[in-house]
C-alpha positions as CSV (number, residue, x, y, z in Angstrom):
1,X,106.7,97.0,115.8
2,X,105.2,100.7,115.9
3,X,106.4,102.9,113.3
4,X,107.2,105.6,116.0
5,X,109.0,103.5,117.8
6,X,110.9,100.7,116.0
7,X,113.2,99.0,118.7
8,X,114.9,96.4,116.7
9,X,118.7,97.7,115.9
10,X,119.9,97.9,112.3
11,X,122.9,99.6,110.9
12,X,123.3,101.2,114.3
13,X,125.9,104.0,114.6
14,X,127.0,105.8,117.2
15,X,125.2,109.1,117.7
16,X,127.9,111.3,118.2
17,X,129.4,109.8,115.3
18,X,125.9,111.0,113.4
19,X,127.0,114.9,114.0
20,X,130.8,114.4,113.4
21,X,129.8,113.4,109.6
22,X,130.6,115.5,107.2
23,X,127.4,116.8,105.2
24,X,128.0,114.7,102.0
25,X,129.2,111.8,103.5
26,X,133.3,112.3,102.7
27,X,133.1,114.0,99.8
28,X,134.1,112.8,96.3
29,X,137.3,112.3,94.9
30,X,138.6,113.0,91.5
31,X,138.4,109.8,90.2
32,X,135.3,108.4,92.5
33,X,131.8,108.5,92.4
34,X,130.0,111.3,94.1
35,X,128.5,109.8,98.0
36,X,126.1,110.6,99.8
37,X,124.9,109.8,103.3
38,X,121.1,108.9,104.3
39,X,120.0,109.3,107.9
40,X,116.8,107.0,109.0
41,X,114.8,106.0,111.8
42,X,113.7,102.8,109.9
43,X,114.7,99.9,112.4
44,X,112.0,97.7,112.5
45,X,111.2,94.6,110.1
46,X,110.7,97.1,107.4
47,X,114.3,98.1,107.6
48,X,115.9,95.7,104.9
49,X,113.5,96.9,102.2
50,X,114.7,100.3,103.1
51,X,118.7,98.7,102.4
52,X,117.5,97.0,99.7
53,X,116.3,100.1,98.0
54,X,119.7,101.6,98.7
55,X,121.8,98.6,97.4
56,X,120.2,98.2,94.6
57,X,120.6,101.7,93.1
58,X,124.0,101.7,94.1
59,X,124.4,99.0,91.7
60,X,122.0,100.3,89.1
61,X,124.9,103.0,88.3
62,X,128.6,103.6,89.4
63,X,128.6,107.9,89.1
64,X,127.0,107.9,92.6
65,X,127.4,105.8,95.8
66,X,124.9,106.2,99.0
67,X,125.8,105.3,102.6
68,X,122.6,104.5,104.8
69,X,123.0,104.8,108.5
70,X,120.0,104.0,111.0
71,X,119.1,105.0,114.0
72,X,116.4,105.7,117.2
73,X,114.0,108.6,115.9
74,X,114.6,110.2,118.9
75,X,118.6,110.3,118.4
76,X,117.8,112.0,115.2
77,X,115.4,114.8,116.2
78,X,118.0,115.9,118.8
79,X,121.0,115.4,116.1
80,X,120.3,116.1,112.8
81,X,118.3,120.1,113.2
82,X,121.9,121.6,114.4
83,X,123.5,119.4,112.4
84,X,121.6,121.0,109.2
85,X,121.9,124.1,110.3
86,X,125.9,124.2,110.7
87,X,126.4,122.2,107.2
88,X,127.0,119.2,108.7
89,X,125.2,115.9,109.2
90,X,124.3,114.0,106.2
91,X,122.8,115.0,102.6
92,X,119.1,113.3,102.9
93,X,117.2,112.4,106.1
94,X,114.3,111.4,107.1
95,X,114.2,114.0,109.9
96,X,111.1,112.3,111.8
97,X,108.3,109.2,111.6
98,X,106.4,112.6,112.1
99,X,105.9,114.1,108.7
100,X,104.6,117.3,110.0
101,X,108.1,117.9,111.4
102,X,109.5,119.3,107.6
103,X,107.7,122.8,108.5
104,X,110.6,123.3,110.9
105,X,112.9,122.6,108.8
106,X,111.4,124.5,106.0
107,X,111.1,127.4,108.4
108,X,114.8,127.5,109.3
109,X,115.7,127.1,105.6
110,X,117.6,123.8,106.6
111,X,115.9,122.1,103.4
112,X,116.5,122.0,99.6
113,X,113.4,122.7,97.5
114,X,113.3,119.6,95.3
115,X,113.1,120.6,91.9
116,X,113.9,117.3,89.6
117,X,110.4,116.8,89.3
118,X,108.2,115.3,85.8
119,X,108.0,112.4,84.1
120,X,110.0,109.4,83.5
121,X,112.5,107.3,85.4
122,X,115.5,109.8,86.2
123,X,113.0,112.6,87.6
124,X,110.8,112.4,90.6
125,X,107.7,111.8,89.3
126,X,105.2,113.2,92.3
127,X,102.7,113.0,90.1
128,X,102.5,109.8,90.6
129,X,102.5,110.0,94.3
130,X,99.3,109.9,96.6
131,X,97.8,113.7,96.6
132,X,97.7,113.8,100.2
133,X,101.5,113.1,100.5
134,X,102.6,116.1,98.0
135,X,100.1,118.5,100.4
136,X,101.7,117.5,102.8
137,X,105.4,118.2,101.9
138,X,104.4,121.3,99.9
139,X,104.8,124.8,101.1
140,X,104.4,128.1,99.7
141,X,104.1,125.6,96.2
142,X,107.2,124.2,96.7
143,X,108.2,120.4,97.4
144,X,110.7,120.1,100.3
145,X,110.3,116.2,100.8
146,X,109.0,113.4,99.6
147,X,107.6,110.3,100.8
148,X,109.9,107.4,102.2
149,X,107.1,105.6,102.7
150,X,103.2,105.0,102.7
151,X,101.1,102.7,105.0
152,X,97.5,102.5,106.6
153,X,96.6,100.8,110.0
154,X,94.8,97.7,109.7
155,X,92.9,95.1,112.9
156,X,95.2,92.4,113.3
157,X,93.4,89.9,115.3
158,X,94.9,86.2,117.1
159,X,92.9,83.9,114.9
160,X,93.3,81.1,117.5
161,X,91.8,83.6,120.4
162,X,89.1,84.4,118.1
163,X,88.1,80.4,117.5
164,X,88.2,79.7,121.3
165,X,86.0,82.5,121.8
166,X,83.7,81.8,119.3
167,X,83.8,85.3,117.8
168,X,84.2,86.6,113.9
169,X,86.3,89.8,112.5
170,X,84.5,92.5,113.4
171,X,83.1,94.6,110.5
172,X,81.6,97.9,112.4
173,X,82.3,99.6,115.6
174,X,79.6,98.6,117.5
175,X,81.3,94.7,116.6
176,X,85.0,95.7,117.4
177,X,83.4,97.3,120.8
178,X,81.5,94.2,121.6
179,X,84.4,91.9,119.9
180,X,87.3,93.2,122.4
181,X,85.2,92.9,125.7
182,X,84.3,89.5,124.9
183,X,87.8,88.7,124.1
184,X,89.1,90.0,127.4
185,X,89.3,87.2,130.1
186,X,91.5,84.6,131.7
187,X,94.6,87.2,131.2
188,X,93.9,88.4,127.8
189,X,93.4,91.8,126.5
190,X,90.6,92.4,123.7
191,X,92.4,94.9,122.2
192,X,95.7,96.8,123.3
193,X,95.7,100.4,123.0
194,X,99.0,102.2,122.9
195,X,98.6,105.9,124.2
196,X,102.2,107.3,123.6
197,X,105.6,106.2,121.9
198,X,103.3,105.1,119.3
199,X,101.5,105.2,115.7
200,X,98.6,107.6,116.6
201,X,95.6,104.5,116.9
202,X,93.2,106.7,118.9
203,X,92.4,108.9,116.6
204,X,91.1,106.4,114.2
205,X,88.8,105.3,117.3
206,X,87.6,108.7,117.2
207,X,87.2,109.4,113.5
208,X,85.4,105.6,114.0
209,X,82.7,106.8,116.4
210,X,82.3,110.4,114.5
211,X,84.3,112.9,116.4
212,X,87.6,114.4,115.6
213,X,91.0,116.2,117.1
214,X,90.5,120.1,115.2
215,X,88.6,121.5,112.3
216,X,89.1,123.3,109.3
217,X,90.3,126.5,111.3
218,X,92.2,123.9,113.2
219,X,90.4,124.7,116.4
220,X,89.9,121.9,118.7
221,X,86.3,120.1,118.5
222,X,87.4,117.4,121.5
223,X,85.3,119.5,123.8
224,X,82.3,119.1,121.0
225,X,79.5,116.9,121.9
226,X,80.7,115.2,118.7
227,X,84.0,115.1,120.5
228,X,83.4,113.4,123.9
229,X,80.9,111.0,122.2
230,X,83.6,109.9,120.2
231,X,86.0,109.3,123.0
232,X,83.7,108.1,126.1
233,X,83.0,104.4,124.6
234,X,86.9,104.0,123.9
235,X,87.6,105.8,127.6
236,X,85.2,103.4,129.3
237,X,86.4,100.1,127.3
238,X,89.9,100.6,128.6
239,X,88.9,101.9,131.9
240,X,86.0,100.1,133.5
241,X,86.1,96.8,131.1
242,X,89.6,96.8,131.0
243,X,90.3,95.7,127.2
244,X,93.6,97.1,127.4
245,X,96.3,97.9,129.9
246,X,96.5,101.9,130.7
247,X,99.5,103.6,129.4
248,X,101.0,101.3,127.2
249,X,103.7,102.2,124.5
250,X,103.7,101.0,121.5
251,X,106.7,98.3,121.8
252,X,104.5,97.4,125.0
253,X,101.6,96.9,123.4
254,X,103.1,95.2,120.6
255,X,104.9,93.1,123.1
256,X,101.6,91.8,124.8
257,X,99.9,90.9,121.0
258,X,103.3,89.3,120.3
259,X,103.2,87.1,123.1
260,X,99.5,85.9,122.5
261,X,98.2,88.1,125.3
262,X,96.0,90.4,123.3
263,X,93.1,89.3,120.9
264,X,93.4,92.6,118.8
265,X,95.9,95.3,117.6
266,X,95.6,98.3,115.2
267,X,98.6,98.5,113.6
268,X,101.0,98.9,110.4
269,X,102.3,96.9,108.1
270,X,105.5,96.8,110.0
271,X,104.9,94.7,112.4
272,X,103.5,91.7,110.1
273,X,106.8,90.1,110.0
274,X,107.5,90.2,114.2
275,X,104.1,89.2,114.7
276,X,104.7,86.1,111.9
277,X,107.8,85.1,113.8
278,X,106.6,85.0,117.1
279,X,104.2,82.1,115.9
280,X,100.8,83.8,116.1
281,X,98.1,82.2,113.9
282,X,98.0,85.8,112.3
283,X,94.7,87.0,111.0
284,X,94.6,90.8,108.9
285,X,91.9,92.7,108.2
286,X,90.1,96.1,107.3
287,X,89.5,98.7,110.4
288,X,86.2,98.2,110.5
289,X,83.5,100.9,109.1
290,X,82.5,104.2,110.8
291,X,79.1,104.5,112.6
292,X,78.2,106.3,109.2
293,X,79.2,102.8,107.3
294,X,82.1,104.6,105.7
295,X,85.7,103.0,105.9
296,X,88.5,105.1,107.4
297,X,92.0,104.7,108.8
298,X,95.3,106.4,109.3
299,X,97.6,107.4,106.5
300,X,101.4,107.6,107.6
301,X,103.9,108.5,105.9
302,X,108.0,109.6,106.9
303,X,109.7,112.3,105.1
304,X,113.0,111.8,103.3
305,X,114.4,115.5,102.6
306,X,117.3,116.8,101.7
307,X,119.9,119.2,103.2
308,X,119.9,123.1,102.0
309,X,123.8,122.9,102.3
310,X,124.1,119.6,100.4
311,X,127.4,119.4,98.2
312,X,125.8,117.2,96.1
313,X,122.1,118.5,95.4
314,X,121.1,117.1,91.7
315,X,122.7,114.0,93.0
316,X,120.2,113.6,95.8
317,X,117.6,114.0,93.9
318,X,118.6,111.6,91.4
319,X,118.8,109.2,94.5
320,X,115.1,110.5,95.7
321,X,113.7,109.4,92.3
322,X,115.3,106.2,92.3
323,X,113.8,105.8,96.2
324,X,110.4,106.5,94.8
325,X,110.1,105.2,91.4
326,X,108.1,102.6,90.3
327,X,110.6,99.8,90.2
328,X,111.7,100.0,93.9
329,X,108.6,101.0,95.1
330,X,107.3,97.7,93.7
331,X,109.9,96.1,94.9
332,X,109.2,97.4,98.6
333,X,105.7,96.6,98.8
334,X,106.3,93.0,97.7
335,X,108.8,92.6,100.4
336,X,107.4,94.8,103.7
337,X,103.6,94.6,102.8
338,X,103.6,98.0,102.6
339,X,101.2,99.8,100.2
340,X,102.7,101.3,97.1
341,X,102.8,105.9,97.8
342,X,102.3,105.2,94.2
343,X,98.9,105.5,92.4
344,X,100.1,103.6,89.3
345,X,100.9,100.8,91.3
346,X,97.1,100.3,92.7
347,X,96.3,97.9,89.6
348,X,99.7,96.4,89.6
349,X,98.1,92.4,89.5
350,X,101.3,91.4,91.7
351,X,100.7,93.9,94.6
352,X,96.9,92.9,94.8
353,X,97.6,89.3,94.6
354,X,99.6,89.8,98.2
355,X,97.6,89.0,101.1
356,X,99.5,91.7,103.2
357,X,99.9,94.4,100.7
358,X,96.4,94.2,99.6
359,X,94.9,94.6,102.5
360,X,97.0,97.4,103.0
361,X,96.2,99.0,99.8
362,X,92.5,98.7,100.1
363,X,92.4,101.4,102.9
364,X,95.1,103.8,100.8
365,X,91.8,105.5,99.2
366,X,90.4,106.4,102.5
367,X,93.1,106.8,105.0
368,X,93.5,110.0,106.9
369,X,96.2,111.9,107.8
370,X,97.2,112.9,111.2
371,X,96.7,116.5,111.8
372,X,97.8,117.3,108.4
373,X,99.9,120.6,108.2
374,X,98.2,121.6,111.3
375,X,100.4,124.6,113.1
376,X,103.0,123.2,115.5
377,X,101.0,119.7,115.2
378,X,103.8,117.5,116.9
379,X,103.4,119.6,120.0
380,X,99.4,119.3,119.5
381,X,100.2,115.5,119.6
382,X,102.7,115.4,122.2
383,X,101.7,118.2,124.4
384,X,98.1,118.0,124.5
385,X,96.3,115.5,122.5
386,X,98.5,112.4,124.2
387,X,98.5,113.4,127.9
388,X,94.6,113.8,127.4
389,X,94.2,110.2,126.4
390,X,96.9,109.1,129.5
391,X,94.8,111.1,131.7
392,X,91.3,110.4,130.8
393,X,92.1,106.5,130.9
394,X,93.4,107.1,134.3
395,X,90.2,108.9,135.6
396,X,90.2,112.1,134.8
397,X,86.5,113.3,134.0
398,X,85.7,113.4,130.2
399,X,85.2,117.4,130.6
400,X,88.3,118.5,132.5
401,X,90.3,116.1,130.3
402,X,88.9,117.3,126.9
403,X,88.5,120.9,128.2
404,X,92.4,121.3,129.2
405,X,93.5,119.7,125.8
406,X,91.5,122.0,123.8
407,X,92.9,125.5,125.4
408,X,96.3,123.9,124.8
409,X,95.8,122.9,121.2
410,X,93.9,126.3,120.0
411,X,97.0,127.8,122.3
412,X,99.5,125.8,120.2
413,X,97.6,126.2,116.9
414,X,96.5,129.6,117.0
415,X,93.0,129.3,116.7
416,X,90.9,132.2,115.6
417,X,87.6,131.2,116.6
418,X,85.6,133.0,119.3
C-alpha cells in the first residue's frame, strides 16, 4: 500500500477523540510513570514494526510509558495543527507522510527544538542518521524532527506476467519504456501509474529521462526543453499506449498490481507484505538507471516531532532516541524491509543478507528527495505539480500543461528569476 495513503485500519481512534486528548496523554501520577501519547498515519503493513518499536521500549524501562494511536493522514493534518497550537493533542506526532510539512509547524512555533542530541544509546544520535534527513528537519541550525522512517521506491514486477511475455527486468529507461508496452495486453497494465493520493512515482520518471520539477533557486524548469522531454515519453505511454489507467490513486493502483492486473509498480517497501499475501509470484528490483546510466530514486521519509507545549519534553526525547537508535532500527528493517535511516547499519551482514531490505538499501545512496525544503512545497505538489500530471494524461497539450504549472509553482515558491 502507498505510503500517502495507507488504507488498512490499525489502532484506529475516533478523530474527535484525537483533539479531546490531553497533550501528554493523562498526565503522570505521583507514583506512576511519566506517558506520553504518539500520533501516526502509519496504517499500512508497516504499522506493527511501528508498535513493536513502541512495545518494546515500554518494556525496556518502567519511568516512562507511551500510548500509540493511528490514524488516516488526512484526519491528522486537519486535527493535530490547532490541536498544537492550543496545548492540546498529543506530545510527539508525526504531523504528515509529507516531511516538508514541519516548516509549518516550525513557523507557528508548535514544535520543540530537539536538543538530546550526541552519542550513545540514551541521546539521539543524528549523526548517525542519513545527511539528507537532518537537512531536511533542520532550520535556522536547529533540529525540530527526526526521522520515523527511511525508504526508496523500487520496480516491483509480476514475475509470472513477465515469463508469459517473454520479457526480463528492465535495467534502463529505454527497457522499462519498451518493457511496460509489451506487457500491456489481454487486460493488463504494463505499469500502473498513480497521479494523486500517492507516493510521488512521477517524479522519478522525470529525474529518469533527465528533467526535473524546480532548480536551485527553486524556479520551475517543467516548461524547460529538459522539462517536457522528460515528461512527453511518460505522457504518451499512459495516454496513447495505454500502460496505465489515467487518474489512478495510489490504493487503486496498488489494487490493480495486487490483483495480477498490472505487470509493473514503483513502489515502497510497504507494500511488500500486501503484495506477498495476495499470492503474486513477486519479483523486486532496482529502478532502473537514468539515460545518463546513473541510478536514482525517491527518498521518503515521515517526520516524528514533538509538541512545543509538551509536559514531558526530555522524556520525549528519550522516547525519540530509543525510536531511532540502532537496536530498533535494526529491528524495523528486519521486519518491514525497510532500509535502515541509519548509516551504521549499511554494513550490518543481517540487513544485507534480506532480500527486501537489501534491495532497498542499495538505492539509499542515491535516492532523492521530493522538493526538499522547497517554499510551501506541499502546495507545489498538491496545487500544481499533481493536477499537471492529471491533466496532461487527460489531453492537455505538453505546453499549456507545463506552462500553467510553472506560473503556479514560481507563484507558490517565490521565485526570483526573470
Amino acid at each position: 500500500m502507498h505510503f500517502k495513503k495507507q488504507l488498512a485500519a490499525v489502532a484506529v481512534v475516533a478523530a474527535v477523540g484525537l483533539v479531546a486528548t490531553g497533550c501528554s496523554g493523562g498526565g503522570t501520577s505521583s507514583s506512576g510513570p511519566v506517558e506520553l501519547t504518539v500520533w501516526t498515519g502509519f496504517t499500512g503493513g508497516d504499522a506493527p514494526g511501528y508498535e513493536q518499536i513502541v512495545k518494546d521500549f515500554n518494556a525496556s524501562q518502567k519511568h516512562i510509558t507511551v500510548t500509540m494511536s493511528a490514524e488516516p493522514w488526512d484526519t491528522i493534518q486537519q486535527k493535530l495543527p490547532s490541536a498544537w497550537m492550543t496545548g492540546q493533542g498529543p506530545d510527539i506526532a508525526a504531523p504528515s507522510s509529507d516531511p516538508n510539512v514541519i516548516a509549518q509547524y516550525v513557523k507557528t512555533k508548535s514544535v520543540l527544538p530537539i536538543t538530546l542530541t550526541g552519542d550513545g544509546d540514551a541521546k539521539i544520535n543524528s549523526s548517525e542518521f542519513a545527511p539528507a534527513l537532518v537537512d531536511e528537519f533542520t532550520y535556522d541550525k536547529k533540529l525540530y524532527a527526526v526521522p520515523a522512517n527511511f525508504a526508496t521506491l523500487s520496480l516491483y514486477y509480476n514475475k509470472k506476467l513477465f515469463t508469459a511475455a517473454g520479457v526480463t527486468p528492465p535495467k534502463t529507461v529505454a527497457e522499462l519504456q519498451d518493457a511496460a508496452k509489451k506487457l500491456t495486453k489481454n487486460g493488463t497494465y504494463g505499469l500502473v501509474l498513480a497521479d494523486n493520493n500517492t507516493i510521488q512515482m512521477w517524479p522519478v520518471l522525470q529525474w529518469l529521462s533527465g528533467g526535473d520539477i524546480v532548480d536551485q533557486k527553486n524556479c520551475s524548469v517543467l516548461s524547460t526543453s529538459a522539462g517536457r522531454d522528460s515528461l512527453q515519453p511518460w505522457v504518451d505511454l499512459v495516454s496513447k499506449d495505454k500502460i496505465s489507467p489515467v487518474g489512478l490513486t495510489g490504493a487503486e493502483a496498488d489494487a490493480l498490481f495486487s490483483a495480477g492486473k498490472a505487470a509493473m509498480e514503483i513502489n515502497g517497501p510497504w507494500a511488500a507484505p500486501g503484495y506477498k499475501k495476495a499470492g503474486i509470484d513477486l519479483g523486486i528490483v532496482t529502478v532502473p538507471v537514468d539515460v545518463d546510466g546513473k541510478p536514482v530514486t525517491l527518498g521518503s521519509t515521515a517526520p516524528l516531532a514533538i509538541s512545543a507545549k509538551t509536559k514531558h519534553p526530555q522524556e520525549a526525547q528519550q522516547f525519540l532516541a530509543y525510536w531511532t537508535g540502532k537496536t530498533a532500527q535494526k529491528k524495523f528493517s528486519l521486519s518491514t524491509g525497510f532500509p535502515s535511516l541509519r548509516t551504521d547499519l549499511t554494513d550490518d551482514p543481517e540487513l544485507k543478507a534480506d532480500p527486501v531490505v537489501s534491495v532497498f538499501s542499495s538505492q539509499a545512496p542515491t535516492s532523492r528527495l521530493y522538493l526538499p525544503q522547497v517554499p510551501n512545497a506541499t502546495q507545489v505538489d498538491s496545487d500544481a505539480y499533481v493536477p499537471m500530471i492529471g491533466s496532461l494524461t487527460r489531453g492537455t497539450s505538453l505546453n499549456d500543461g507545463a506552462d500553467t504549472a510553472t506560473k503556479k509553482i514560481d507563484e507558490l515558491t517565490g521565485c526570483s528569476a526573470k
